[in-house]
C-alpha positions in Angstrom: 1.7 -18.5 11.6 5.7 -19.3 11.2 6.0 -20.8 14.1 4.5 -22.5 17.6 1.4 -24.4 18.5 -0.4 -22.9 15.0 2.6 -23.3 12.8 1.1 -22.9 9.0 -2.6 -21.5 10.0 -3.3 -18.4 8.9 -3.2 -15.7 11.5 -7.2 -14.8 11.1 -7.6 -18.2 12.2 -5.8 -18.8 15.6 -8.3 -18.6 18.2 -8.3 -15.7 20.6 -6.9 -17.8 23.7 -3.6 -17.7 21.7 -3.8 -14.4 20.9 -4.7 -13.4 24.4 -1.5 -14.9 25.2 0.2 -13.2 22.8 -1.1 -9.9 24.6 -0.1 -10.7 28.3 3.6 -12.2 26.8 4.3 -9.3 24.4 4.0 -9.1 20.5 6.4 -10.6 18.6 8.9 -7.8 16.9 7.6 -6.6 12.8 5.3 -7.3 11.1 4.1 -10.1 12.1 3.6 -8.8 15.5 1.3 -6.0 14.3 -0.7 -8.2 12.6 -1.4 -10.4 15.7 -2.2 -7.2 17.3 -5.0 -6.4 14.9 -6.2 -9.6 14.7 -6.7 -9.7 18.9 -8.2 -6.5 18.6 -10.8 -7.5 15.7 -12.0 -10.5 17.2 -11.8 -9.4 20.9 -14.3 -6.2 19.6 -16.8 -9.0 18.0 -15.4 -7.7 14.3 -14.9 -10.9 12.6 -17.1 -10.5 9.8 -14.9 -7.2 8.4 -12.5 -11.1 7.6 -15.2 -12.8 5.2 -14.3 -11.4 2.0 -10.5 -11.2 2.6 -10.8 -15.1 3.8 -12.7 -15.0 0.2 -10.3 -13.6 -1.7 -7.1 -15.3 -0.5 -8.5 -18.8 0.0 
């Protein structure tokens, strides 16, 4: 994350209050919003295990 509260944690680990925010408040603009989007939508829908081997991989 570039900026706020969770400045330098990746974005698959900022917990889903803050991204609930992020969905009442609007999406940031690019990229960066669309991935926040995704993010609120995988772990709102329970999906966080489709993470593990991409947390793998890039860690």
């Amino acid at each position: 994350m570039p900026f706020g509260k969770y400045k330098d944690r990746f974005v698959t680990d900022l917990p889903v209050h803050y991204l609930e925010w992020f969905e009442r408040k609007g999406w940031p603009d690019g990229q960066l919003g669309q991935f926040l989007a995704t993010m609120f939508e995988i772990k709102t829908n329970g999906l966080d295990r489709i993470l593990d081997p991409i947390k793998k991989e890039y860690r």
